[in-house]
C-alpha positions in Angstrom: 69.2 79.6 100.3 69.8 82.3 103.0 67.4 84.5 101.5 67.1 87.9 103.4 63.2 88.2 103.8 63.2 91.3 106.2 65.4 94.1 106.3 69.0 93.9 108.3 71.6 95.3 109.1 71.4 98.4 109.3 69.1 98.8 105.8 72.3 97.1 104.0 70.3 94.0 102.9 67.2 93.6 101.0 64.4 91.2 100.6 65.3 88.6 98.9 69.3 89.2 98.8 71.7 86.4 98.5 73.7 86.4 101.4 76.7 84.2 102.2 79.2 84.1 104.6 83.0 83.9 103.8 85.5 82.7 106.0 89.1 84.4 105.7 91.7 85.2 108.0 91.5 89.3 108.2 93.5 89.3 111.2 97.2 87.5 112.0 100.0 86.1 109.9 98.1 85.1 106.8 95.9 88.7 106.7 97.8 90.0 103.3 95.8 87.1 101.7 92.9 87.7 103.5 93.0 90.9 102.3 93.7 90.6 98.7 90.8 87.7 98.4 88.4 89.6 100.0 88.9 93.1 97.6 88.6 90.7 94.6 85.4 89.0 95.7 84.1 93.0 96.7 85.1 93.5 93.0 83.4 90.7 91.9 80.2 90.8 93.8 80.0 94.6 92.6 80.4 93.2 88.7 77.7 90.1 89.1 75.3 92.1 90.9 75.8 95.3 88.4 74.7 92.6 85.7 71.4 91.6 87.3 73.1 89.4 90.3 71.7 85.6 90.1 68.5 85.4 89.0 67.5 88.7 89.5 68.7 88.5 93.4 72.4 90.5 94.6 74.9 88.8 96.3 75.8 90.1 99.5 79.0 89.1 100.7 79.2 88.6 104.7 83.1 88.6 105.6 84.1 86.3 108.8 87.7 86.3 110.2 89.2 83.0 111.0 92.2 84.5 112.0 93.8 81.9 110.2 92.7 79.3 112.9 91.3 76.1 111.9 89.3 75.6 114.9 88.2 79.0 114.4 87.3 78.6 110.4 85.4 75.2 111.8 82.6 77.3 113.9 82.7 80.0 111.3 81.5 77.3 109.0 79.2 75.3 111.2 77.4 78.2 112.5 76.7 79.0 108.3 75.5 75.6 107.5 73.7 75.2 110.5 72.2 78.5 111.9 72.6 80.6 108.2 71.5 77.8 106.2 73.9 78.8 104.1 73.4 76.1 101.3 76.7 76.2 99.7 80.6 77.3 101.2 83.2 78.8 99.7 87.0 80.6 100.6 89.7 80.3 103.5 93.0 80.2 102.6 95.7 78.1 104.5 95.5 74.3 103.6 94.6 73.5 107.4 91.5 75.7 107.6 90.5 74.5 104.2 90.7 70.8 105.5 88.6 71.9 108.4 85.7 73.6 106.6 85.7 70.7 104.2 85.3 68.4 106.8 82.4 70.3 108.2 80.8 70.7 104.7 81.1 66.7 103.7 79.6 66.1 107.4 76.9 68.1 106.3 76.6 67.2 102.7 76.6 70.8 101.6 78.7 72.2 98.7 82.5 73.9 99.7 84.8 75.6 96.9 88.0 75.7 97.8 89.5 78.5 96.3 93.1 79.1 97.6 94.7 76.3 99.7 96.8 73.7 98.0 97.4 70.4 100.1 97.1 67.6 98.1 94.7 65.3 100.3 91.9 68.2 100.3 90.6 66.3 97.0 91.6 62.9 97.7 89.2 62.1 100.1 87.0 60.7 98.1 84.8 63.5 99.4 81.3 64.2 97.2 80.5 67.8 98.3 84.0 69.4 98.1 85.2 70.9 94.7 88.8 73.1 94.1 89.7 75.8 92.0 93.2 75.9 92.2 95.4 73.5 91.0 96.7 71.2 93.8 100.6 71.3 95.3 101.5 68.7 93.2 100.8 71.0 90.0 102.2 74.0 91.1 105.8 73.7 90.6 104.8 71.8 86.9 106.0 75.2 85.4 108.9 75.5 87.3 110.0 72.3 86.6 109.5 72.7 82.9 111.6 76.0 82.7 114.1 73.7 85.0 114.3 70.8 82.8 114.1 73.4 79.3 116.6 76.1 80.7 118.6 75.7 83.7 119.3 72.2 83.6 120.7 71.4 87.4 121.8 68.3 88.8 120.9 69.6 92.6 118.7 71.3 94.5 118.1 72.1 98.4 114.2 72.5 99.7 113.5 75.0 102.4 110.3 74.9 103.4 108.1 76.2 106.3 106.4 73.7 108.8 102.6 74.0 107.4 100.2 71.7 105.4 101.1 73.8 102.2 104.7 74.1 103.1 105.4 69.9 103.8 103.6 68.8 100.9 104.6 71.6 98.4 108.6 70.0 99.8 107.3 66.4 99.4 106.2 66.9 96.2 109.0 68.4 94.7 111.6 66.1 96.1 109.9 63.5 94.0 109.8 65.7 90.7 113.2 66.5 91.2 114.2 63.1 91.6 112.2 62.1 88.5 113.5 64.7 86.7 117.2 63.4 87.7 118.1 66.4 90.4 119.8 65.0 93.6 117.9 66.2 97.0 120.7 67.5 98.4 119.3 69.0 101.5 115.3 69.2 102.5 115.0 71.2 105.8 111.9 72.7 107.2 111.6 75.3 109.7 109.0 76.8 111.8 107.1 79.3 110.4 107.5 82.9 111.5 111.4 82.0 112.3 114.2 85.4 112.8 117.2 83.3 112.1 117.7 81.0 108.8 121.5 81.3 108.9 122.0 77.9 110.8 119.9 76.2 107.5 121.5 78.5 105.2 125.0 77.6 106.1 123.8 73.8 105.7 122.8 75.3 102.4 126.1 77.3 101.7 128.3 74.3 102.2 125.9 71.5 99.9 126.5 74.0 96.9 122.7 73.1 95.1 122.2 74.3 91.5 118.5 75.2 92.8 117.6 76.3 96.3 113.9 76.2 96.4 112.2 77.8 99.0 108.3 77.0 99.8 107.1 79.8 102.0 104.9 82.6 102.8 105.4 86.2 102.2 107.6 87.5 105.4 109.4 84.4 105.7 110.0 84.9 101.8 111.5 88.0 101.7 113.7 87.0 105.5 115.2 83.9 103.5 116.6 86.3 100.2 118.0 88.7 102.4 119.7 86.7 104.6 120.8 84.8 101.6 122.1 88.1 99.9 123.7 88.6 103.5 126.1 85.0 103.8 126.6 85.4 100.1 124.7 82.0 98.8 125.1 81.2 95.5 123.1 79.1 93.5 122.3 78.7 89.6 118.8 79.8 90.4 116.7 80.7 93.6 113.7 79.3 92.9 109.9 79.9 95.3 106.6 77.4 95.4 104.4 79.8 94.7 102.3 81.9 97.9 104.7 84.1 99.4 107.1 84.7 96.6 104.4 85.6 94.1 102.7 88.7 95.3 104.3 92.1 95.3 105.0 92.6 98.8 107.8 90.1 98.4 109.8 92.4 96.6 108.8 95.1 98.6 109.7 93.4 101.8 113.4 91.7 100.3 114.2 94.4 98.2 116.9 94.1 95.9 117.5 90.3 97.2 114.4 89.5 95.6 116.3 90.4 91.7 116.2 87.1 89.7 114.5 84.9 91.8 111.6 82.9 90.3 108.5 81.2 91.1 105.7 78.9 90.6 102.7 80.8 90.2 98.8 80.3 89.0 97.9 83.6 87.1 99.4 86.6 85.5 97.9 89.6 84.0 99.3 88.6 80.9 97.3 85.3 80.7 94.9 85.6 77.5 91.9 84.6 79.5 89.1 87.1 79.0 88.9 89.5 82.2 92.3 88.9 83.6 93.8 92.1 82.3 90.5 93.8 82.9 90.3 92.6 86.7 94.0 93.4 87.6 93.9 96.9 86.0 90.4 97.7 88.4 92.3 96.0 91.6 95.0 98.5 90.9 93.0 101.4 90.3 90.6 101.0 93.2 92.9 99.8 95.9 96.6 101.1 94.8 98.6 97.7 94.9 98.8 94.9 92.6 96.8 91.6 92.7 98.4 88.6 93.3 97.1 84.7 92.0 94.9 84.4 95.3 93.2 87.4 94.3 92.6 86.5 90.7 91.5 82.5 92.0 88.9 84.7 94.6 87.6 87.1 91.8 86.8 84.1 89.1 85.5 81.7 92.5 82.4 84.2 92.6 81.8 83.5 89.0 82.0 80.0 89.5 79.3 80.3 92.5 76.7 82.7 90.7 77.2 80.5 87.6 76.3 77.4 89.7 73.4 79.4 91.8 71.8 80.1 88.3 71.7 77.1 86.7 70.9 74.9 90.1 67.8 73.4 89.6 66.8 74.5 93.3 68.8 76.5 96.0 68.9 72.9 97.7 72.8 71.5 98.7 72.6 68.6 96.0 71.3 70.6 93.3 74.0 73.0 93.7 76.2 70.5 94.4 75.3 68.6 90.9 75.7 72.3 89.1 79.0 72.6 90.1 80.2 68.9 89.3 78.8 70.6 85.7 81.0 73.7 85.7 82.2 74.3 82.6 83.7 77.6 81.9 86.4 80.0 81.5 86.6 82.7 83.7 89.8 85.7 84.1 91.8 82.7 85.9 91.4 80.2 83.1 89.6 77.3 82.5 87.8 75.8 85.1 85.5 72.2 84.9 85.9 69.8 87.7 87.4 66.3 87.3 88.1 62.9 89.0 91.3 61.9 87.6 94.6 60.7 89.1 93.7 60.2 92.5 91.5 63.7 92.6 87.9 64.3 92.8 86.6 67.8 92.2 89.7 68.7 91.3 90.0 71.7 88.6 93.4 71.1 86.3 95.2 74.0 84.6 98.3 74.9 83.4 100.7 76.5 86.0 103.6 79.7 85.0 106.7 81.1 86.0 107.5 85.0 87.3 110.9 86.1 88.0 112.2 89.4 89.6 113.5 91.4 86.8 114.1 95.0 87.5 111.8 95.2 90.6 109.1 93.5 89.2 107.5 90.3 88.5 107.3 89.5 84.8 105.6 86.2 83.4 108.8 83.9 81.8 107.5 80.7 81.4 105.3 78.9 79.4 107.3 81.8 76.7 104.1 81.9 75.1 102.5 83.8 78.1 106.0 85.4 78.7 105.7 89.4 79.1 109.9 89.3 79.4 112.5 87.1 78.4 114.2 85.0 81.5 117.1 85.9 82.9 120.0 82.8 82.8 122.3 82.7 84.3 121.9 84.7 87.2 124.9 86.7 88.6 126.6 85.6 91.5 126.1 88.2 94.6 129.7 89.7 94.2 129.2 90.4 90.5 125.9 92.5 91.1 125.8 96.1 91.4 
């Protein structure tokens, strides 16, 4: 383990701390989620160590930027396992930097927890060493798709969806639900991430007439695609997001009143009745003055899962860590989390996925209607008839 024997930095770390490195991107495109998963595992870390830390010994929480560069997240990662000693890995974000530092940690047969990044082929590698948290991209819209198939009942939809690992395979993998489910692909069109302009793709859009458009994007490119929706006066039975940047506050704050009635996928809500959840978002708000998003709550609960698996590993040695987490079994303020090999997966936590919509400004929980904190809004008004 990367047990601090002598004091460092600056005082900051004593003997015998547990110190790990986490690679995030703090800087460039994907920093809001850098951000909001590093608060939570501050949050966290303050929590686990307040309660006697893991065995006795604090965390200490050593942050690394990636920039959101998988080349970058790579060295990050290798110079842990292989300078550090760092016997276990855990964070990132985008699906490309999390298929780096997996690579690196299977290479090295030391233990990764992937915490955030949903490409499908991160646990279908066959891989020993590398475990997930979140449900994959294949799960995330299973929500959505039930309040589809239950509620709105289309016969079309168009997929939008930005050129990224997350972006391509969240599109892939609903064009085959919604085929399954009966919808016609009508249009699937991917664009570049970081694009000004979606009116060429929107007119495409415009003139197919979907019942769903559903967009899988992050957060600035989520809030450009409503407004210049709003803007060419799109219609559709139901503007629907995969999830990331749809389901954290600063889409509304960034698309404004375009953002009113869309839904998305999401992983968490506040209103989940999983013991901490409400507790967790409530100190997130308090302490940093903004609202947690799923990333955060999936970062929070991923430094339960570590401690957990640090205190009952038989030695701080990469198998025996790596054999306590293939025994997780717990609930944490995300939900339940025990890692399976099942359908194609290995390490792969399961759980049941929700659905928010904008109603009134705000995200509320709709779907499953048994974690709903407000009843849906169907059908949505068309632009002209909205105030």
């Amino acid at each position: 383990m990367a047990l601090v024997l002598t004091l460092a930095w600056a005082g900051q770390v004593q003997a015998k701390d547990i110190v790990l490195g986490v690679p995030l991107p703090l800087t460039g495109a994907q920093a809001k989620f850098g951000e909001i998963i590093k608060k939570s595992y501050e949050i966290a870390q303050e929590e686990i160590n307040a309660k006697g830390g893991v065995k006795g010994d604090k965390l200490v929480l050593k942050f690394e930027d990636s920039q959101g560069k998988p080349e970058i997240a790579r060295s990050i990662v290798e110079k842990l396992i292989d300078v550090d000693k760092q016997p276990v890995i855990f964070a990132e974000y985008t699906s490309a930097c999390a298929k780096a530092v997996a690579a690196v940690a299977e290479e090295r047969k030391t233990p990764y927890l992937v915490v955030a990044s949903a490409a499908d082929e991160i646990t279908q590698q066959n891989y020993k060493y590398v475990f997930r948290l979140n449900p994959s991209n294949a799960y995330y819209a299973s929500g959505l798709l039930g309040f589809m198939a239950g509620v709105v009942k289309p016969k079309s939809i168009a997929i939008l969806y930005e050129s990224s690992d997350f972006g391509t395979s969240g599109a892939e993998e609903m064009a085959k639900s919604a085929e399954k489910a009966g919808m016609k692909v009508l249009l699937k069109e991917k664009y570049e991430k970081g694009a000004v302009d979606f009116k060429p793709i929107l007119s495409k859009v415009k003139a197919a007439r979907p019942d769903v458009i559903y967009m899988v994007s992050y957060v600035m490119d989520a809030a450009l695609l409503m407004r210049q929706i709003k803007e060419l006066r799109v219609d559709a039975g139901l503007f629907a997001g995969g999830a990331a940047g749809f389901a954290i506050p600063e889409f509304v704050d960034n698309a404004k009143d375009a953002a009113e009635y869309v839904v998305t996928a999401t992983l968490w809500s506040p209103q989940v009745p999983f013991a901490g959840a409400k507790e967790y978002f409530e100190k997130y708000k308090a302490k940093y003055g903004s609202e947690p998003s799923y990333h955060g709550a999936l970062a929070y609960s991923s430094l339960y899962v570590i401690a957990d698996a640090l205190s009952r590993a038989k030695s701080m040695k990469q198998d025996d860590i790596r054999d306590a987490l293939k025994a997780t079994d717990m609930t944490t303020a995300f939900g339940p989390v025990k890692f399976l090999d099942k359908d194609g997966y290995q390490n792969q936590n399961f759980m049941e996925t929700l659905v928010l919509q904008v109603i009134g400004g705000k995200h509320q929980t709709i779907w499953p209607e048994k974690y709903a904190s407000a009843k849906y809004v169907f059908p949505i008004p068309k632009w002209r008839d909205r105030k």
